[in-house]
BALOBA-1460 file (C-alpha; in Angstrom, 3 decimals):
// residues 347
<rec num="1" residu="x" x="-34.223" y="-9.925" z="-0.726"/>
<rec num="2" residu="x" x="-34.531" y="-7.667" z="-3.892"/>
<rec num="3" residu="x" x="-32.917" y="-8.904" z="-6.859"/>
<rec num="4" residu="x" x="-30.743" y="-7.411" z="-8.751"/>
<rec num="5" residu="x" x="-31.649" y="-6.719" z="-11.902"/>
<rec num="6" residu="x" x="-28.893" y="-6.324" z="-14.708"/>
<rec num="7" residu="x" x="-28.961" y="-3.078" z="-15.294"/>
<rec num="8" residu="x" x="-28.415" y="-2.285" z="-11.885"/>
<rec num="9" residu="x" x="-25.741" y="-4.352" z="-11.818"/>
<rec num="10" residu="x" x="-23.934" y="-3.030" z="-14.693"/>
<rec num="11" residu="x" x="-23.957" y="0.703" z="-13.183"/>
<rec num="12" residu="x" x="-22.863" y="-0.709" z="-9.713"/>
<rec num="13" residu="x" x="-19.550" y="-2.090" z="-11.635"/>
<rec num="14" residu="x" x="-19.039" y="1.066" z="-13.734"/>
<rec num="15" residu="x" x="-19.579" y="2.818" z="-10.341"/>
<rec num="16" residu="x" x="-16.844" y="0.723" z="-9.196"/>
<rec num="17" residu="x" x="-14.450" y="1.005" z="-12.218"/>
<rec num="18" residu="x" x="-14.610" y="4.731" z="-12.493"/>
<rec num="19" residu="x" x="-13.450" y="4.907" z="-8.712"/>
<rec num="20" residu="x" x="-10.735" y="2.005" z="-9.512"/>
<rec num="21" residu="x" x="-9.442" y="3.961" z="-12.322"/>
<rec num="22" residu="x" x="-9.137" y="7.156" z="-10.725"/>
<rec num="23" residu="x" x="-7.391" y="5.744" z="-7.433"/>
<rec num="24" residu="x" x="-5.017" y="4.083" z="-9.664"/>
<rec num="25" residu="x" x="-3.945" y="7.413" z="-11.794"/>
<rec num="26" residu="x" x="-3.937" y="9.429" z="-8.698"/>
<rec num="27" residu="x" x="-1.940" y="6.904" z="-6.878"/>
<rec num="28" residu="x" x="0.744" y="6.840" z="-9.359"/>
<rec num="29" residu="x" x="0.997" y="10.793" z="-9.524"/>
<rec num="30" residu="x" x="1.449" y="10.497" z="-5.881"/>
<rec num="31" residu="x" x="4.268" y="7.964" z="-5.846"/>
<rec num="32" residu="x" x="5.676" y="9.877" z="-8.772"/>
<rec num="33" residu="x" x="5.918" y="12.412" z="-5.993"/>
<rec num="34" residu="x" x="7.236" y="10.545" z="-2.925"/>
<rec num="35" residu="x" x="9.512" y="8.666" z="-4.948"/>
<rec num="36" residu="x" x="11.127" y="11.860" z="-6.314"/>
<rec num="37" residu="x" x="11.363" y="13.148" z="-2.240"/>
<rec num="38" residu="x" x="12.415" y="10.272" z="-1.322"/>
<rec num="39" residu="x" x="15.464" y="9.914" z="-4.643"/>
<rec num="40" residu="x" x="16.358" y="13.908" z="-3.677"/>
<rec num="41" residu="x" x="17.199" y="12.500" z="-0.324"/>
<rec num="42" residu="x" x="19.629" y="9.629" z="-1.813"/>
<rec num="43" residu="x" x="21.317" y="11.888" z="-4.791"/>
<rec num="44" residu="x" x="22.284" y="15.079" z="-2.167"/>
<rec num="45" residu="x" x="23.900" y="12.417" z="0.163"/>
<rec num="46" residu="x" x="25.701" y="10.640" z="-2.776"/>
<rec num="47" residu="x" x="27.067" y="13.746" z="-3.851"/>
<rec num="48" residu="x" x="28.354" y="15.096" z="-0.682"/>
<rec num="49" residu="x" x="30.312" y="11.854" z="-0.386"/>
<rec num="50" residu="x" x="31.063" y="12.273" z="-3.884"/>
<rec num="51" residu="x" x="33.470" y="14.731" z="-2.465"/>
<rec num="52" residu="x" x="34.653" y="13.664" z="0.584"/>
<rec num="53" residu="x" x="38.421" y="13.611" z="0.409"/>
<rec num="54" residu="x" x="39.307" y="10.142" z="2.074"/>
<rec num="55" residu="x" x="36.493" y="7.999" z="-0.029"/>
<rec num="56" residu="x" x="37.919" y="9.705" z="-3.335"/>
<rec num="57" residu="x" x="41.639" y="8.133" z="-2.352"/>
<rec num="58" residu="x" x="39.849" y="4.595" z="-2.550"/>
<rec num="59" residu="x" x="38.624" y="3.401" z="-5.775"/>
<rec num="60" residu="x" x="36.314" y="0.927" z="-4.228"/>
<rec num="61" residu="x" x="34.486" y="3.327" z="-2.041"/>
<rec num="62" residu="x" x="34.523" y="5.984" z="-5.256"/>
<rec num="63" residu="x" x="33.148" y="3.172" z="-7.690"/>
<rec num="64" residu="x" x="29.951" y="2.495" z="-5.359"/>
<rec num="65" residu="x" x="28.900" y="6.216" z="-4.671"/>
<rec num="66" residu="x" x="28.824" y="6.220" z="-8.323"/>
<rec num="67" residu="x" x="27.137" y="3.289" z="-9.215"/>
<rec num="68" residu="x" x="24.691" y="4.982" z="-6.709"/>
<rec num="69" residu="x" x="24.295" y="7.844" z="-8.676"/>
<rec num="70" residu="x" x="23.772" y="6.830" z="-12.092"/>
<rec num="71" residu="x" x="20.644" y="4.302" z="-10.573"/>
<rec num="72" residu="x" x="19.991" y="7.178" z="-8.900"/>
<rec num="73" residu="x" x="19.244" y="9.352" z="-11.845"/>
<rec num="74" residu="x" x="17.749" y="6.158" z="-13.771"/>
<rec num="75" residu="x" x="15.079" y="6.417" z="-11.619"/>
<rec num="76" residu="x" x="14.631" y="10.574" z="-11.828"/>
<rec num="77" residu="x" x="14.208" y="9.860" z="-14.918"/>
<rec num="78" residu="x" x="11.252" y="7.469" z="-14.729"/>
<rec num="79" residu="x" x="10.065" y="9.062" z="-12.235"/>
<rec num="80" residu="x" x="9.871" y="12.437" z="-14.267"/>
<rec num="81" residu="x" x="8.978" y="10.947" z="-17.256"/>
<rec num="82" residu="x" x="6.453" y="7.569" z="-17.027"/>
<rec num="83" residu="x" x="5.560" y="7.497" z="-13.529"/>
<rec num="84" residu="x" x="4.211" y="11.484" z="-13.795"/>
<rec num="85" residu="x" x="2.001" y="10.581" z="-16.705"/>
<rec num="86" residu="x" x="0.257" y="7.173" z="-16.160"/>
<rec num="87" residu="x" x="-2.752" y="6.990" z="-18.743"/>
<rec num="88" residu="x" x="-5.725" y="8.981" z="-18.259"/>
<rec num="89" residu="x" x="-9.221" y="7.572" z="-17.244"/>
<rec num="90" residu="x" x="-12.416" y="8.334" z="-19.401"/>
<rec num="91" residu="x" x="-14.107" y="11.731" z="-17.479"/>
<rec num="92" residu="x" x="-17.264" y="10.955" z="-15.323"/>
<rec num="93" residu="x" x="-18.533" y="14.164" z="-15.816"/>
<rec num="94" residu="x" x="-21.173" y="13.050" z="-17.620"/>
<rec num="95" residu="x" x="-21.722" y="10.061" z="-15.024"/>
<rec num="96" residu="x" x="-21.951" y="12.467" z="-12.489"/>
<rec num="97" residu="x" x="-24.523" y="14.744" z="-14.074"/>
<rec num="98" residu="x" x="-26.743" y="11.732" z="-14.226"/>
<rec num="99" residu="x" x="-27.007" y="11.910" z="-10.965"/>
<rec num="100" residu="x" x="-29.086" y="14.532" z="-10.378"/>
<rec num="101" residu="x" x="-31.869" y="13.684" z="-13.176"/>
<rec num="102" residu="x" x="-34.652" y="11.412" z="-12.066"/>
<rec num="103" residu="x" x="-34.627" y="7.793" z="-12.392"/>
<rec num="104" residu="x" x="-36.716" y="7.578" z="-15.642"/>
<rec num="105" residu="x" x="-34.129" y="10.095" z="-17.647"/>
<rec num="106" residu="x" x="-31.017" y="8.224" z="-15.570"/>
<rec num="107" residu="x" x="-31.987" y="5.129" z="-17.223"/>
<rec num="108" residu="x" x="-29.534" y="4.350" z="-20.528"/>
<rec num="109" residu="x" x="-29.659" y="1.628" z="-22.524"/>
<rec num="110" residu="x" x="-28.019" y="-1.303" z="-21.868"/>
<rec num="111" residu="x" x="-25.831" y="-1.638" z="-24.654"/>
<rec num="112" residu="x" x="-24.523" y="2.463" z="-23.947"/>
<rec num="113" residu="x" x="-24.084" y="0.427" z="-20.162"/>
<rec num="114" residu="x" x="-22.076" y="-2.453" z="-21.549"/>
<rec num="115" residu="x" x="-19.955" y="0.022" z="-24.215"/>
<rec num="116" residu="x" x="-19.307" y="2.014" z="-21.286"/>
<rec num="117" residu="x" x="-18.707" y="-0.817" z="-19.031"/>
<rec num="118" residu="x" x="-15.707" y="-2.068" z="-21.882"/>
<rec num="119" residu="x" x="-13.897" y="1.115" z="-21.902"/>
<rec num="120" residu="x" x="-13.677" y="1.297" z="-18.348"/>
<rec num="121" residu="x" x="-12.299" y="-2.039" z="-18.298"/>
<rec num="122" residu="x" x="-9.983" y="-1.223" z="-20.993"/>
<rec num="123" residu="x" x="-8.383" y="1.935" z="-19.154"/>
<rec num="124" residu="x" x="-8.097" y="0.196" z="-15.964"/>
<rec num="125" residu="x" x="-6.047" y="-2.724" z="-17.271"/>
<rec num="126" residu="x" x="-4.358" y="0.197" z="-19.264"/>
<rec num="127" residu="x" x="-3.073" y="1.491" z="-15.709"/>
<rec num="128" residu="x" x="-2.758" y="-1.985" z="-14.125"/>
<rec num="129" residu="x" x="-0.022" y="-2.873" z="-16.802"/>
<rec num="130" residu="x" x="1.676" y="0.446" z="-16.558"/>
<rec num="131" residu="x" x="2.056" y="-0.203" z="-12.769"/>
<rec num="132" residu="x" x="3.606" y="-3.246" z="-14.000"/>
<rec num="133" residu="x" x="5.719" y="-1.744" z="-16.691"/>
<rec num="134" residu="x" x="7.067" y="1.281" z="-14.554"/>
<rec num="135" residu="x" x="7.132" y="-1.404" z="-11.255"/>
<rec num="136" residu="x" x="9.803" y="-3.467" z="-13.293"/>
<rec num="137" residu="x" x="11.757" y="-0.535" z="-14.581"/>
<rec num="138" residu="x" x="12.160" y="0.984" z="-11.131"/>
<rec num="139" residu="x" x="13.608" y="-2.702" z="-9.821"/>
<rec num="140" residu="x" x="17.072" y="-2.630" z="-11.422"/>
<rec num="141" residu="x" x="17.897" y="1.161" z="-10.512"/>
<rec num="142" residu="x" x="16.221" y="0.848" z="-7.155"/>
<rec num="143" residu="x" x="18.605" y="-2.620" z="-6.206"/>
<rec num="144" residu="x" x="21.369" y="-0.684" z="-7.730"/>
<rec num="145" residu="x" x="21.410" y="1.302" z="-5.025"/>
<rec num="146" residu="x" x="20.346" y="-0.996" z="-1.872"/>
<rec num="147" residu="x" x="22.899" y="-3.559" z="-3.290"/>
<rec num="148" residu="x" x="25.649" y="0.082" z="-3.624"/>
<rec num="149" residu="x" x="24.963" y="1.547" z="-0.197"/>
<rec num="150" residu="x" x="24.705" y="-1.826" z="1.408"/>
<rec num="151" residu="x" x="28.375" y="-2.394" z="0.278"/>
<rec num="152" residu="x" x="29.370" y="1.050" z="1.144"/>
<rec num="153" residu="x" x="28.321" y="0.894" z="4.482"/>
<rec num="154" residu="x" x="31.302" y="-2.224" z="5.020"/>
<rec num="155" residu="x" x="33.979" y="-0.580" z="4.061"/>
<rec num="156" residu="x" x="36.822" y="0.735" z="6.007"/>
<rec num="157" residu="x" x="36.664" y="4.022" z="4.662"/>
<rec num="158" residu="x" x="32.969" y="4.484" z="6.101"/>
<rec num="159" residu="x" x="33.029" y="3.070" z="9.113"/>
<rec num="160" residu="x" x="35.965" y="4.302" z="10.644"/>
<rec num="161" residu="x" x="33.995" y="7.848" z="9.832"/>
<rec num="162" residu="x" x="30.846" y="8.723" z="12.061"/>
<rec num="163" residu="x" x="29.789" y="11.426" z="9.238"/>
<rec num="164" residu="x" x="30.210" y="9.250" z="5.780"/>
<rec num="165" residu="x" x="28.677" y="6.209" z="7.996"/>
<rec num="166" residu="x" x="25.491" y="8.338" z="8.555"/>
<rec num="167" residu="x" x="25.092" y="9.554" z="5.169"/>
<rec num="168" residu="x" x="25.240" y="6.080" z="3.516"/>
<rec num="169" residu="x" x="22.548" y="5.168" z="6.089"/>
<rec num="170" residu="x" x="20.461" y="7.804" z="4.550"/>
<rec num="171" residu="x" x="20.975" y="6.582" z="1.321"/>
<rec num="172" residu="x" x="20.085" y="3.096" z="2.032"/>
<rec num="173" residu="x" x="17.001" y="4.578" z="4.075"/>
<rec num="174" residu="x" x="15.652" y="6.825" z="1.237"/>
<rec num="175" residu="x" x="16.602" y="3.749" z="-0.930"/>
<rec num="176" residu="x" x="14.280" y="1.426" z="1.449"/>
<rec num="177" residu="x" x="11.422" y="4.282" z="0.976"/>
<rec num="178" residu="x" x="11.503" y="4.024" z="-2.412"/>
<rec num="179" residu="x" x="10.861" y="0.715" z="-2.417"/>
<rec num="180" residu="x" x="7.945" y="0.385" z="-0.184"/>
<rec num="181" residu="x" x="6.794" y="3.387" z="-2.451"/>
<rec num="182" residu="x" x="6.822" y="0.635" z="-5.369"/>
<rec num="183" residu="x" x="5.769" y="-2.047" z="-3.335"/>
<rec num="184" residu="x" x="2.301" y="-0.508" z="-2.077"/>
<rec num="185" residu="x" x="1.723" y="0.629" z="-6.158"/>
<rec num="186" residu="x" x="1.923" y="-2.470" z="-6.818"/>
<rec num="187" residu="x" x="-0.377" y="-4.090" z="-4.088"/>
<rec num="188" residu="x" x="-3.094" y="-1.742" z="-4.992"/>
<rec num="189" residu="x" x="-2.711" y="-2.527" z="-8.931"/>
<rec num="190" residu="x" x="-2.862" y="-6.166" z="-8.304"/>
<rec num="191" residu="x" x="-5.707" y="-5.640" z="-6.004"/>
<rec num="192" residu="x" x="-7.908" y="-4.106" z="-8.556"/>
<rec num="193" residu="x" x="-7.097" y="-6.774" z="-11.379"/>
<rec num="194" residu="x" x="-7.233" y="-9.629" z="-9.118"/>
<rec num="195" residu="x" x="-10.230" y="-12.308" z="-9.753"/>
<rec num="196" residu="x" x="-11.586" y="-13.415" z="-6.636"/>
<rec num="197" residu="x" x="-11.029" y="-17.355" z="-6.435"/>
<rec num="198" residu="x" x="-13.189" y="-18.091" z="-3.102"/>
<rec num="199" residu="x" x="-12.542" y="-21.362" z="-1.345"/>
<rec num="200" residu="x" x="-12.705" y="-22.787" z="2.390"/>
<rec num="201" residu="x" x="-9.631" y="-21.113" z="4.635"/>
<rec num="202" residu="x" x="-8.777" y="-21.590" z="8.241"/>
<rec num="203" residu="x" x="-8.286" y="-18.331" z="8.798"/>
<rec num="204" residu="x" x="-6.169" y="-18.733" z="12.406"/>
<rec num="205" residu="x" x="-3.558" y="-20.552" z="9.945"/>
<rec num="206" residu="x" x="-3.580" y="-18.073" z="7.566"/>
<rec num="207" residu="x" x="-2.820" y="-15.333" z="10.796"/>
<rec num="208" residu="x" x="-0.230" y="-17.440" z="11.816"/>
<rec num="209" residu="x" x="1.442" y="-17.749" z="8.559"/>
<rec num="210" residu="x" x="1.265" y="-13.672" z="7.958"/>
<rec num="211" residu="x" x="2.517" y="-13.683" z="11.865"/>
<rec num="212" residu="x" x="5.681" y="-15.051" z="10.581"/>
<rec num="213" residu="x" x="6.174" y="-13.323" z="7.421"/>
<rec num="214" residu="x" x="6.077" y="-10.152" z="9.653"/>
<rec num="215" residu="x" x="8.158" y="-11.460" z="12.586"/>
<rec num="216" residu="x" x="11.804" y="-9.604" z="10.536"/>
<rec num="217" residu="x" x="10.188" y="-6.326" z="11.826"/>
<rec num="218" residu="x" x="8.904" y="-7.506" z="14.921"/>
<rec num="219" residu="x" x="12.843" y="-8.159" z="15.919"/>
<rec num="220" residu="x" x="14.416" y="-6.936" z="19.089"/>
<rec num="221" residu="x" x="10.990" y="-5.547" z="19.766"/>
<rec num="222" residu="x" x="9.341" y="-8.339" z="21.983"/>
<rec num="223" residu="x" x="5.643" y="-8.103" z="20.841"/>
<rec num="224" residu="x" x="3.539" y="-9.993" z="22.348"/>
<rec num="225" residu="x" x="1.166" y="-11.818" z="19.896"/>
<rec num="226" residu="x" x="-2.743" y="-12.634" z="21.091"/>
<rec num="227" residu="x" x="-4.368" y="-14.797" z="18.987"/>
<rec num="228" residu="x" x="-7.691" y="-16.093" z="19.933"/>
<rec num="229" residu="x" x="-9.844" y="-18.887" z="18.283"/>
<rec num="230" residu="x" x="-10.700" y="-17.652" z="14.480"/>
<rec num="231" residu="x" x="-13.061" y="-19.033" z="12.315"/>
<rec num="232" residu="x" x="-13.297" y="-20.784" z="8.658"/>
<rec num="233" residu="x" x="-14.084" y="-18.377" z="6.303"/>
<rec num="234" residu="x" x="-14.808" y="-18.635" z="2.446"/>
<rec num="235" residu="x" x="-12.609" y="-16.190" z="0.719"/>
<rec num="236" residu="x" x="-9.948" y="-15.095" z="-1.947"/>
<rec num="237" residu="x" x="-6.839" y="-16.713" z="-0.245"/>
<rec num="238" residu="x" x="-4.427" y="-13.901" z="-1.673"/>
<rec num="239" residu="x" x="-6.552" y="-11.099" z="-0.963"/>
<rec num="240" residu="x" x="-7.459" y="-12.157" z="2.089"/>
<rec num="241" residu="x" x="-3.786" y="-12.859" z="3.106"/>
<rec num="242" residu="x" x="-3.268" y="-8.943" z="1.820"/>
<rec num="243" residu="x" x="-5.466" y="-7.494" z="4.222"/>
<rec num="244" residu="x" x="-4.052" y="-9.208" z="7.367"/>
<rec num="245" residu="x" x="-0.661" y="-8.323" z="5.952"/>
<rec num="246" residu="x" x="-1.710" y="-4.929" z="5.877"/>
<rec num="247" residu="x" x="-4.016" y="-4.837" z="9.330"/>
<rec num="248" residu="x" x="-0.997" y="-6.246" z="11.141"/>
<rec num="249" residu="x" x="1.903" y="-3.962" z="9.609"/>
<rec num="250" residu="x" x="-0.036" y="-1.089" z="10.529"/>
<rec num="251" residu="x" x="-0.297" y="-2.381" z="14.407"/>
<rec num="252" residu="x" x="3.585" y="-3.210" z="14.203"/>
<rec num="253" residu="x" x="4.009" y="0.504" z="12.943"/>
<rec num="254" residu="x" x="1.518" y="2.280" z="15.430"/>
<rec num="255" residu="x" x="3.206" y="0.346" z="18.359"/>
<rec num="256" residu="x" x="6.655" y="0.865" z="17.296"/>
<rec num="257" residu="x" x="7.089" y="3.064" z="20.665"/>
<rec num="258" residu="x" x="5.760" y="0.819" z="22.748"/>
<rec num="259" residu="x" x="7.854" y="-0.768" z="25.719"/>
<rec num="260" residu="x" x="5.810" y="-4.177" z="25.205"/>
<rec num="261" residu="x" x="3.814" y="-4.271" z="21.946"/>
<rec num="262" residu="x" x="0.625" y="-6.313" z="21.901"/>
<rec num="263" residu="x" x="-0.825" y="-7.233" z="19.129"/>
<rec num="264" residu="x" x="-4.227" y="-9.301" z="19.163"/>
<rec num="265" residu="x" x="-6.342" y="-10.414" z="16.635"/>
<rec num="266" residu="x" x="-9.738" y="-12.067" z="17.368"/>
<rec num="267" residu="x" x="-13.617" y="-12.607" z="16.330"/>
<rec num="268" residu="x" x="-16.872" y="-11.653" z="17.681"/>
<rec num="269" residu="x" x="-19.935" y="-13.550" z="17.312"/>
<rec num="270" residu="x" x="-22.655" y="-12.289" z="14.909"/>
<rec num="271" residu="x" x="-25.288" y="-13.966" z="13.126"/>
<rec num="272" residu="x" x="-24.947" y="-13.617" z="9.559"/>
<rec num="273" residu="x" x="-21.032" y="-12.338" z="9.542"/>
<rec num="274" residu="x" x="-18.042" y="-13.330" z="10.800"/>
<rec num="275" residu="x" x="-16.118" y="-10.415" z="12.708"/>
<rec num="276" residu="x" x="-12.745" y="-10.237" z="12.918"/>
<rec num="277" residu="x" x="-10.314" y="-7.318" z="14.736"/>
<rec num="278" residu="x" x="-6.683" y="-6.536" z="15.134"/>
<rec num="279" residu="x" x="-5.946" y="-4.601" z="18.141"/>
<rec num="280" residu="x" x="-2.880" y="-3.139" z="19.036"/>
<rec num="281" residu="x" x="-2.052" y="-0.783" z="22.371"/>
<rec num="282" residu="x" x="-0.103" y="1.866" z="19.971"/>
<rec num="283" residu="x" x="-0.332" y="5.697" z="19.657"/>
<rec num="284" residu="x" x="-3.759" y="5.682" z="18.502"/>
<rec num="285" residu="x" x="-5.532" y="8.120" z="16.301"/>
<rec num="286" residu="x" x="-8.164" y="10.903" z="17.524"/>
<rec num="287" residu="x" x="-11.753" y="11.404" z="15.805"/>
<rec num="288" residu="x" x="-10.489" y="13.709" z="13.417"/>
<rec num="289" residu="x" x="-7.719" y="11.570" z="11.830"/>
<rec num="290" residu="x" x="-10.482" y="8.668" z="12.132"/>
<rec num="291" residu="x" x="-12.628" y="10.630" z="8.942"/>
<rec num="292" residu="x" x="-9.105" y="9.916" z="6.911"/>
<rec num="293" residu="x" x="-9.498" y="6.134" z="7.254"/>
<rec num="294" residu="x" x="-10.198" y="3.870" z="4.235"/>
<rec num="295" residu="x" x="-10.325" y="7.108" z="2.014"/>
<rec num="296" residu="x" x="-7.663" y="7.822" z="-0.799"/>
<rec num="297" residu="x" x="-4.489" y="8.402" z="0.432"/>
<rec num="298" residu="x" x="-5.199" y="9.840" z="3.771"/>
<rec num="299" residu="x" x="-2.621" y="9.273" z="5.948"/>
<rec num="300" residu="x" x="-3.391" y="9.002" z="9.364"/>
<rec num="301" residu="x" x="-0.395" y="10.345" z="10.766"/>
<rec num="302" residu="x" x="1.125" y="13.570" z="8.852"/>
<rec num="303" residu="x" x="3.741" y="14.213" z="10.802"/>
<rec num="304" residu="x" x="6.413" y="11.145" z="10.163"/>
<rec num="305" residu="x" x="5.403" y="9.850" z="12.883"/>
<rec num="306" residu="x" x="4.283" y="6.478" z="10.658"/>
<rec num="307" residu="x" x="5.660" y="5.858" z="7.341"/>
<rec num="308" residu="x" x="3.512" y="5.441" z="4.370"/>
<rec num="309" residu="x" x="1.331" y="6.490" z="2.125"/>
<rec num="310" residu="x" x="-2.139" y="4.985" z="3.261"/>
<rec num="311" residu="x" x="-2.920" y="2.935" z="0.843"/>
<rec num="312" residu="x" x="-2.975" y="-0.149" z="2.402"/>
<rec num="313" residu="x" x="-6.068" y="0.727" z="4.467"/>
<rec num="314" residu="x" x="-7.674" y="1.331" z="1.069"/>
<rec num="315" residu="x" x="-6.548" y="-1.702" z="-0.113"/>
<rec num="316" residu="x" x="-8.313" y="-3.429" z="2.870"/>
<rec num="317" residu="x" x="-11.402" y="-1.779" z="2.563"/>
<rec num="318" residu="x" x="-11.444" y="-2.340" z="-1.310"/>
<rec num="319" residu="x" x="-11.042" y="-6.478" z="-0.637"/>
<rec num="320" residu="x" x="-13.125" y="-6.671" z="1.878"/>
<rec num="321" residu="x" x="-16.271" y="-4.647" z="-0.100"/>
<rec num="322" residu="x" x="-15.153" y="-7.045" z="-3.456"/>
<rec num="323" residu="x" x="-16.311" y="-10.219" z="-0.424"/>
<rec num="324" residu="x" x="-19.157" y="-8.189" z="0.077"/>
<rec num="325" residu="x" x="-17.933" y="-7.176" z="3.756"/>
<rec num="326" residu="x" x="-18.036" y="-4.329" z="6.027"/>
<rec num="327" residu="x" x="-14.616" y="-2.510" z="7.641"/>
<rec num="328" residu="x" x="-14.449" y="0.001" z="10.050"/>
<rec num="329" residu="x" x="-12.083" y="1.049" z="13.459"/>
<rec num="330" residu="x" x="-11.905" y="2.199" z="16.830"/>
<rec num="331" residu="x" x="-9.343" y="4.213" z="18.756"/>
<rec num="332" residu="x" x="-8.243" y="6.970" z="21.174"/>
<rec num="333" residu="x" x="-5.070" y="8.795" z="21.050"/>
<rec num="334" residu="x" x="-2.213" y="7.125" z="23.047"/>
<rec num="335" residu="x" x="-4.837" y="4.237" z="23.700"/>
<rec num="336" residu="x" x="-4.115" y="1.622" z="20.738"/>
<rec num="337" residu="x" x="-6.548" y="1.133" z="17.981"/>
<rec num="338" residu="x" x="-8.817" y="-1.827" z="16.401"/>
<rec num="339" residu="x" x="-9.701" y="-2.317" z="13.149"/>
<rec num="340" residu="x" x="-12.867" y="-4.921" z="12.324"/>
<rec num="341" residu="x" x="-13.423" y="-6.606" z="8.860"/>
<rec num="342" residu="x" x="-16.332" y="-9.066" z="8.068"/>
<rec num="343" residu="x" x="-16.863" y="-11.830" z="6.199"/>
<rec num="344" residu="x" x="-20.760" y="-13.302" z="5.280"/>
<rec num="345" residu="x" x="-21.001" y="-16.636" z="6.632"/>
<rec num="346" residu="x" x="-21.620" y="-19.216" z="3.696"/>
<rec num="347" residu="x" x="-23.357" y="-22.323" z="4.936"/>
């Protein structure tokens, strides 16, 4: 095998960094969006029952649609203001345009590599700390409001009334949405900053302890779990736990209309990589949707069917290429889908 020299090295990491850092200010202009949806959602139903006659009469039920409001318009604010505007990462142009010279002019020297290598580093912990910074603002405001509508949603006053009932369950829903919004910002941020620490893992433990973590939204559901003999791998522990995390939400989600859910995660045999699926007998996605997969935000299914933003197949594909692995999937519309991820074996 051909090694690789430094300089190669160098402009395979800025390669990476530029894409990092532009992922991670796109990502927060896109949550900045969803998150203001999702808030416009909470504040129109707060203020309708802001006016409802018979939770005015009780101070209880008045005192909680307002708490609801003002964390309500806490996080407008952020969401207007710091989220919108996450710091800017260096322009590639001129990376870009280097492209298309030949590999004698393309060559700079190292130390332009290295200076440029530093800045890049620089912005991206730059945006890792402001997902950070805006992740903890957005916490107070955003249990505010799950703590508020959660107590609505008990009293008297509510539940005795099909209409108010329904609207503090939209509350607490949008609530819920924004907080998967913060949660995935998050997972990607920590994803990028994250050093890999590889060490030995028995990866069918490491399943079965994500299995349970997961089992809360697998309730009243009967899935049917299929786990077949894994192997050790050597791998980030963390990371690796975030990819099966994310692999096996997305099955839970795509078979959330199944009569009986199966979920299955196994390996293939292969000489110099361990390969490793999660299969699930959901809705499926066609060839089309398939070109969305792993790329920047593309969901897979526009139409509400699935929540999210689809980030957490970039996050897989992004951990898996840091372990110098390969990920790709399978599927057919109303015929479940299966997504593979490899691992090198180390001897």
């Amino acid at each position: 095998m051909t090694e690789i020299l430094p300089e190669q090295m160098l402009r395979s990491k800025i390669a990476e960094l530029e894409s990092a850092n532009s992922m991670l200010a796109d990502f927060a202009a896109l949550v900045s969006h969803d998150i203001r949806s999702a808030l416009r959602r909470v504040l129109s139903y707060a203020e309708l029952l802001a006016v409802v006659p018979t939770l005015n009469a009780q101070v209880e039920t008045l005192n909680c649609v307002r708490a609801i409001m003002f964390a309500a318009r806490r996080i407008q604010f952020i969401a207007d203001g710091a989220l919108a505007s996450p710091p800017q990462p260096q322009s590639n142009r001129t990376h870009t345009a280097t492209r298309f010279k030949s590999t004698q002019e393309q060559r700079q020297p190292s130390s332009d590599q290295e200076s440029r290598l530093n800045d890049l580093r620089r912005t991206n912990r730059e945006l890792t700390d402001f997902a950070d910074s805006v992740a903890r603002g957005l916490r107070t405001p955003l249990g505010q409001i799950l703590s508020g509508a959660s107590r609505l949603g008990t009293l008297p006053a509510v539940t005795t009334n099909p209409v108010s009932r329904d609207m503090t369950q939209e509350i607490l829903a949008g609530a819920k949405e924004m907080q998967r919004l913060v949660d995935d910002y998050l997972s990607f941020a920590n994803a990028e900053r994250h050093t890999i620490y590889r060490c030995r893992i028995s990866l069918e433990s490491l399943v079965q302890l994500v299995r349970h973590e997961l089992e809360p939204f697998a309730a009243d559901r009967n899935v049917m779990w299929r786990i077949g003999r894994l192997p050790e791998v050597e791998a980030d522990v963390s990371m690796l736990r975030q990819v099966l995390v994310n692999l096996l939400s997305n099955s839970l989600k795509f078979s959330h209309k199944c009569t009986a859910p199966v979920i299955e995660i196994g390996a293939q045999p292969a000489p110099n990589e361990h390969i490793i699926y999660v299969r699930d007998n959901g809705i499926g996605f066609d060839l089309e949707s398939r070109r969305n997969l792993f790329q920047k935000f593309g969901r897979l299914h526009t139409d509400g069917i699935v929540p999210g933003l689809g980030i957490g197949l970039v996050i897989v594909k992004h951990i898996i290429q840091r372990h110098n692995g390969r990920v790709w999937a399978e599927s057919v519309p109303g015929g479940g889908a299966t997504f593979y991820f490899t691992l090198p074996v180390v001897s």
